[in-house]
C-alpha positions in Angstrom: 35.9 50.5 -6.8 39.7 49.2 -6.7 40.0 44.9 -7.1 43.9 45.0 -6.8 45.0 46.7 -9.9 42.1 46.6 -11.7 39.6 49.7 -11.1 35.9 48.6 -11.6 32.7 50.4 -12.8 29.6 49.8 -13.4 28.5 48.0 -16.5 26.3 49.6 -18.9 24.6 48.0 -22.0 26.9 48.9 -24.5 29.7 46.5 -22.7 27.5 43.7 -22.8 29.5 42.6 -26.2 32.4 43.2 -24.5 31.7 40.7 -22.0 30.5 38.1 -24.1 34.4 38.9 -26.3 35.9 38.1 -23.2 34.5 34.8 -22.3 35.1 34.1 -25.9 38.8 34.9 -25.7 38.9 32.9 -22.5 36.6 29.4 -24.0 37.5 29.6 -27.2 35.4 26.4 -27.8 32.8 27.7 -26.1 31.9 31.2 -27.4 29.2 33.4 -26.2 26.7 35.3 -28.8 26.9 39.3 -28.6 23.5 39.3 -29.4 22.2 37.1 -26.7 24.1 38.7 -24.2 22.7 42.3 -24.7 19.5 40.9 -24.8 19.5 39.8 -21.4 21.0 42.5 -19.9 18.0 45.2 -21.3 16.1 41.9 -19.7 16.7 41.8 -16.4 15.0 39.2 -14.5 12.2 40.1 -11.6 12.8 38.2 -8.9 16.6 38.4 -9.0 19.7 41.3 -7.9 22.2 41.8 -10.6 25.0 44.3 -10.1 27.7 43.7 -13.1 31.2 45.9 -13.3 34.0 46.5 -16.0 37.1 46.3 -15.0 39.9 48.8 -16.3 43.5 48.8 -16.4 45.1 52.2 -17.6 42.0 52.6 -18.7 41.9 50.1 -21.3 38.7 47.5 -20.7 40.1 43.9 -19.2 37.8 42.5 -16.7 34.2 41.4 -16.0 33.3 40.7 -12.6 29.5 40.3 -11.5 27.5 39.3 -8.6 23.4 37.8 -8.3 21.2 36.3 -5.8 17.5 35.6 -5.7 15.1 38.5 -3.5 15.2 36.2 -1.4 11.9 34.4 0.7 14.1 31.4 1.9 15.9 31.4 5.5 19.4 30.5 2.8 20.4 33.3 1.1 22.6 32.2 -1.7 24.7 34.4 -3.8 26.2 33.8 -7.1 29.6 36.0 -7.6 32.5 35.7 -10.8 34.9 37.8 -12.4 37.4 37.2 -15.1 39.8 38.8 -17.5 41.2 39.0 -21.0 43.7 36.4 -22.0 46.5 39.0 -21.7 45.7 40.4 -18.3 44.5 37.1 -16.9 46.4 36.2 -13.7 45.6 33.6 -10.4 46.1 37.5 -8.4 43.9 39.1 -10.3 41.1 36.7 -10.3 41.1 36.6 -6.6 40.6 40.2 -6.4 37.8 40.2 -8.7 36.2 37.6 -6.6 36.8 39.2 -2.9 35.3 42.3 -4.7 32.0 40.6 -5.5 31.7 39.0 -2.2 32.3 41.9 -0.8 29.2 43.4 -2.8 27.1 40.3 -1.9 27.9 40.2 1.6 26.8 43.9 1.8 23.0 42.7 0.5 22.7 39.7 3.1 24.3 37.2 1.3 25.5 34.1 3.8 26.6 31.8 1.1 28.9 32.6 -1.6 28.2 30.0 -5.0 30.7 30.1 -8.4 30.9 28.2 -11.4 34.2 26.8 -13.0 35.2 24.7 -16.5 37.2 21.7 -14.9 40.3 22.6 -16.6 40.6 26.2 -16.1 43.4 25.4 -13.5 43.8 29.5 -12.8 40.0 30.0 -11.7 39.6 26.2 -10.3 42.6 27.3 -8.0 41.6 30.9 -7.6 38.6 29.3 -6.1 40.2 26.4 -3.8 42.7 28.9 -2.7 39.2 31.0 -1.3 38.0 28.3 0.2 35.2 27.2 -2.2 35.0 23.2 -2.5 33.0 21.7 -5.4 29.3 21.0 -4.7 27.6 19.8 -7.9 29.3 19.0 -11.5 27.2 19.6 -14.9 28.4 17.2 -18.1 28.4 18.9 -21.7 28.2 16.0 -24.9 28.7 17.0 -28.6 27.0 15.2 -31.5 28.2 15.2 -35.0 24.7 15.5 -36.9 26.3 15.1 -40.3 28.3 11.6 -39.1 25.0 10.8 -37.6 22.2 12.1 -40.0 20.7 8.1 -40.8 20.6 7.3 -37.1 18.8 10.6 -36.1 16.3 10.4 -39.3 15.3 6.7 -38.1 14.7 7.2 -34.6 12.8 10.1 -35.3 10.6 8.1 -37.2 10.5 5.7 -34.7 10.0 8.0 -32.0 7.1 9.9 -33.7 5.3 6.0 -34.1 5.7 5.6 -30.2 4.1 9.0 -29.3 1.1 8.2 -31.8 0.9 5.1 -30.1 0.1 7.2 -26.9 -2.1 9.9 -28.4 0.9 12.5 -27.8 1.2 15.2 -30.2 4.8 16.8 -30.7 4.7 19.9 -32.6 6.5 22.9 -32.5 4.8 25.6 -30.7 4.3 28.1 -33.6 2.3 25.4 -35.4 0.1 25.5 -31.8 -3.1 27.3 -32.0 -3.9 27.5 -28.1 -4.1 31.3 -26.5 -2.9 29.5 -23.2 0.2 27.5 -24.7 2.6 29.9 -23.2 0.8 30.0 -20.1 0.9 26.4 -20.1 4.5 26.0 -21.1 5.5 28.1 -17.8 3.5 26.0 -15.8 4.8 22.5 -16.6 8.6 24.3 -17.3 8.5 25.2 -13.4 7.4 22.2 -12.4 9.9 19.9 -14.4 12.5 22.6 -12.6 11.2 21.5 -9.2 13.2 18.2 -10.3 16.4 19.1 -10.8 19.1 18.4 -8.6 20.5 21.7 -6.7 22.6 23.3 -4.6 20.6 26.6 -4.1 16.7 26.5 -3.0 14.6 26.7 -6.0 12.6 29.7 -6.7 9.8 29.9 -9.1 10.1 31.8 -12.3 8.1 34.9 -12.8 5.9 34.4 -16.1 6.9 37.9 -17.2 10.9 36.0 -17.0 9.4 33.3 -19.0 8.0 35.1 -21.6 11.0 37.4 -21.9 12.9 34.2 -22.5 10.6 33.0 -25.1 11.3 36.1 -27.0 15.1 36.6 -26.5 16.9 35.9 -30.2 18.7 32.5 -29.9 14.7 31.1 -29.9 12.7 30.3 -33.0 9.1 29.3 -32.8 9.9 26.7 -35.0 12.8 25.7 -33.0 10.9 24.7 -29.9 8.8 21.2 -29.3 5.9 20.6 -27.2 4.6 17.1 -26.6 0.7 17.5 -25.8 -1.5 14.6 -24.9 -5.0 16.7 -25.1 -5.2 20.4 -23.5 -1.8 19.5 -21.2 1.5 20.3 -22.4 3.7 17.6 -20.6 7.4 18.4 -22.4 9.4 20.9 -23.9 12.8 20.6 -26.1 14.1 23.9 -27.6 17.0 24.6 -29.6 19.2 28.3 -28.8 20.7 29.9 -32.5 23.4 32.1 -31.5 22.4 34.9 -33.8 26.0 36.1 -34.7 28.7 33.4 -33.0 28.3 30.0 -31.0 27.2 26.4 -31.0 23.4 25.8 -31.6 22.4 24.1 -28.3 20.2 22.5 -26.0 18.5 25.6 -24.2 16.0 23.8 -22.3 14.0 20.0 -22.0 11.6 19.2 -19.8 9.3 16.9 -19.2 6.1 17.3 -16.5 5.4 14.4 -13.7 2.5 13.4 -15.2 4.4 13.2 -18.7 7.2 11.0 -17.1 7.9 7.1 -18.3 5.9 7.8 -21.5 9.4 8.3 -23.9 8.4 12.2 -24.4 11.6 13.4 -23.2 13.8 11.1 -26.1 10.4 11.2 -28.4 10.2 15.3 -28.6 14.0 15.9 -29.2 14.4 13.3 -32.4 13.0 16.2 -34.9 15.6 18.9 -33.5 18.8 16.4 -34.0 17.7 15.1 -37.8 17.6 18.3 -38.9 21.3 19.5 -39.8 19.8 21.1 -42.7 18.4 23.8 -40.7 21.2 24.3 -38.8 23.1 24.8 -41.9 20.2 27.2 -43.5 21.0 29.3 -40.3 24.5 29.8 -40.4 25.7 26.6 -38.0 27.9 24.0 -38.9 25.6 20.9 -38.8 28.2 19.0 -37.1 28.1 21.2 -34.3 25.2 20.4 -31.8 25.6 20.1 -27.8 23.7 19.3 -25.2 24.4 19.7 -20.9 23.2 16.8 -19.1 20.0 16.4 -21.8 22.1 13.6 -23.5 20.7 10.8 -22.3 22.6 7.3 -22.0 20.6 5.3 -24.9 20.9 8.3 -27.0 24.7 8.3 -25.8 25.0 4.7 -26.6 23.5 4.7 -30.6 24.6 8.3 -31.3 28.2 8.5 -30.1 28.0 11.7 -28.3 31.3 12.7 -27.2 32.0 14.4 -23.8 33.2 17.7 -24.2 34.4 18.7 -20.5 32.4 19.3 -17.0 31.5 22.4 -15.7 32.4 22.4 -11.4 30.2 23.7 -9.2 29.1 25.8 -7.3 32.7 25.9 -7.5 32.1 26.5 -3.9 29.6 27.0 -1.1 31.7 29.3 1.2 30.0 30.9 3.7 30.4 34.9 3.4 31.8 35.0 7.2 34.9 33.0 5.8 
């Protein structure tokens, strides 16, 4: 398959390191874990189309392009599509082709609404997109925290925040030191309802357990790395940390809080013993002063931590219908 110049194949596992180099090489600030990557690719998720291609020049390896949508059980039928190139190779032309090329793919399986994700100041794939007719839709905010700078302020609102949840009869624990059967279960259960929540462009579709569970065990997570706020048998929040196994930023993989859980403090209670911990991070080969969240910062935190705002992520960097 030809996108312009570039000739495309299909991916196998052993380029999943290769595709995590090359979004690396692109974000320097934001690189992607080898490890991780393969990981989900021997992973694949059930309820989901995948179809990823490498991209070849001469035959030397210079692109990634791939395209996903949900099996869909909606009347919408959204479909994620991206593509981009080493540093070297990386052109406005080139990223259009590896785009068309996708949507071409994702037409082909039903698709009627094209979706894409952009950093705000890549200004090649931000116009590459505009140029297509994609407009933004929805905008995620990334924050940084320095948790050496900050290690007295963490360490006293942890302790403040552990008073307020004893207060309330809520445990927070980290889920290896939980000795339910069910606490996986559980954990699904109250993660896909705290999903139901979130803003979105796309319709929400549950997550298969079997997903879950796979995520649970992928190698960024640690047992020991991942809170649980219980108030009895009910799990009512989650906050879990990701450990890039061989490059990256530790980050905020995932908090969520149930309904039921909700104006209780668990959310800003269950995250305090993750962020006064640098020490760990350090023990596991992270720079303690490197720890980010998405939109998980929350403004009070914001306000006593100095978190500092990274840059936005754009999108879908465009809902364009696939007849456009």
């Amino acid at each position: 398959m030809k996108a312009g110049d570039v000739t495309l194949r299909e991916a196998r596992i052993d380029d999943a390191a290769f595709a995590a180099d090359l979004e690396t090489a692109v974000r320097p600030d934001d690189p992607q874990d080898p490890v991780i990557y393969e990981d989900y690719w021997r992973n694949p998720e059930a309820n989901w189309k995948v179809e990823r291609f490498i991209g070849e020049i001469d035959g030397m390896r210079v692109a990634y392009a791939h395209q996903r949508h949900h099996l869909w059980e909606t009347p919408e039928r959204y479909g994620g599509v991206t593509g981009d190139l080493v540093p070297s190779h990386r052109t406005a032309t080139r990223i259009d082709a590896l785009l068309a090329a996708m949507e071409d793919r994702s037409r082909a399986d039903g698709t009627q609404t094209f979706t894409s994700w952009a950093w705000e100041n890549d200004d090649l794939r931000v116009g590459a997109l505009a140029k297509r007719g994609y407009r933004e839709k929805r905008r995620q905010r990334f924050w940084e925290l320095d948790l050496v700078a900050n290690r007295s302020k963490l360490e006293a609102m942890a302790a403040d925040s552990r008073k307020k949840m004893r207060e309330q009869r809520i445990t927070v624990l980290t889920i290896d030191r939980d000795d339910d059967p069910e606490k996986f279960a559980k954990l699904w259960r109250m993660s896909n309802e705290a999903e139901q929540d979130i803003p979105t462009t796309e319709p929400y579709v549950e997550g298969a357990f079997e997903d879950f569970m796979k995520w649970m065990r992928s190698p960024g997570l640690r047992g020991d790395r991942i809170w649980i706020a219980r108030d009895g048998d009910a799990i009512l929040g989650v906050s879990m940390l990701s450990y890039p196994p061989k490059r990256g930023v530790v980050q905020t993989d995932w908090t969520g809080v149930a309904r039921a859980g909700r104006g209780k403090g668990i959310a800003h209670g269950q995250r305090q013993p993750e962020r006064a911990d640098p020490a760990h991070q350090r023990h596991h080969g992270v720079p303690a002063a490197q720890g980010r969240d998405s939109v998980h910062a929350g403004r009070v935190a914001r306000a006593v931590l100095s978190y500092q705002p990274t840059r936005n992520r754009c999108g879908p960097s465009g809902s364009r219908t696939s007849r456009s």
